[in-house]
C-alpha positions in Angstrom: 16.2 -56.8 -3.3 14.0 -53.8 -4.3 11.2 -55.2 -2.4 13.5 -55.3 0.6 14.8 -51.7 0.4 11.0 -50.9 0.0 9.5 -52.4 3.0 13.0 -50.9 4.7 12.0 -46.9 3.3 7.9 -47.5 4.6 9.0 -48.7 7.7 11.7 -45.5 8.6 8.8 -43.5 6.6 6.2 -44.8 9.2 8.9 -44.5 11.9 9.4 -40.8 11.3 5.7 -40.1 11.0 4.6 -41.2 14.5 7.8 -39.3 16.0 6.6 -36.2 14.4 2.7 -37.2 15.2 3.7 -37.5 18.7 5.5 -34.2 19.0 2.6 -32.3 17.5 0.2 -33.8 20.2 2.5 -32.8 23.1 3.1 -29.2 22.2 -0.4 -27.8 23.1 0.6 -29.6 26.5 3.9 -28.2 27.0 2.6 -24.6 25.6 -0.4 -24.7 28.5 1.4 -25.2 31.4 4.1 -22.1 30.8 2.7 -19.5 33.0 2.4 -15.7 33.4 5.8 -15.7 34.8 7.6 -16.7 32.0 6.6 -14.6 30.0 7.3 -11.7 33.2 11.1 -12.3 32.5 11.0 -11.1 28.8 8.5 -8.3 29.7 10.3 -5.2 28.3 9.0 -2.9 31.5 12.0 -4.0 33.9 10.7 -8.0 34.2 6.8 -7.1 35.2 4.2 -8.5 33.1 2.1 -6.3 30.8 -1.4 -5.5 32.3 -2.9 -7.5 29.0 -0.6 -10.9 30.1 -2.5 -10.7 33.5 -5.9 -9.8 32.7 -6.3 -13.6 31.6 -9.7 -13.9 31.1 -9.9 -10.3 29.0 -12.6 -8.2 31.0 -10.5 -5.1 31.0 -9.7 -5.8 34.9 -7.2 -7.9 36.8 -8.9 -9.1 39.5 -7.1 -10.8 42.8 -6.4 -14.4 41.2 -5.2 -13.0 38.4 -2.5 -10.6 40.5 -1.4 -13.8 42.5 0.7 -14.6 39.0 2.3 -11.7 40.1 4.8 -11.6 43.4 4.6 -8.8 45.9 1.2 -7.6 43.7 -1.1 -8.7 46.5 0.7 -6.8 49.2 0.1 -3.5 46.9 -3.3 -4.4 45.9 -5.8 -2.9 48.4 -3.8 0.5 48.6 -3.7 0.6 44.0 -7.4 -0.4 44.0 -8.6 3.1 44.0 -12.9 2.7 43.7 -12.1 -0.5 45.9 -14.0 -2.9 43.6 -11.8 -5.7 43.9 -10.1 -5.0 40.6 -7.3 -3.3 38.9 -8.0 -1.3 35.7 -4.8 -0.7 33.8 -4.0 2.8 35.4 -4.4 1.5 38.4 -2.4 -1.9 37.2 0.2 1.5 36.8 0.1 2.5 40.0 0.1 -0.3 41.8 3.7 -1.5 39.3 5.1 1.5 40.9 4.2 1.1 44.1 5.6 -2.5 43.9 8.7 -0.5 42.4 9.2 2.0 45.7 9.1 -1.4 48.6 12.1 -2.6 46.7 
């Protein structure tokens, strides 16, 4: 009877063990595809995104695709980008948060 309870306990053991196992691999997954947005609606400054949470690929600048992750940051862009380079620095990231802030 020991021998059965035995085999019983290493197979629930082995059972658990590819449940957990499988979790773990799908959570880099699941964590990947959350977006800019989500993290928008617990932004502390009134539901925008920080200016670090856009600037994806950290150069300092958020450049066009990175503002699409934003809505209504495109229409704003061109009048924000003050040296019209293409790219928002963070004052200008500012500026162009309050401009977004005065079409509503």
């Amino acid at each position: 009877m020991k021998a059965r309870l035995r085999q019983q306990r290493s197979t629930f053991l082995l059972f658990m063990g590819a449940i957990y196992v499988s979790l773990m691999a799908a959570l880099p997954v699941v964590t990947a595809r959350l977006s800019v947005a989500h993290y928008a609606m617990s932004a502390p400054n009134g539901g925008q995104p920080t200016f670090e949470q856009l600037d994806r690929n950290r150069d300092g600048y958020v450049d066009r695709r990175e503002a699409a992750a934003l809505p209504g940051l495109e229409a704003v862009f061109d009048a924000a980008d003050r040296r019209a380079d293409g790219r928002l620095d963070k004052v200008e990231y500012a500026k162009a948060l309050a401009m977004m802030d005065e079409r509503k």
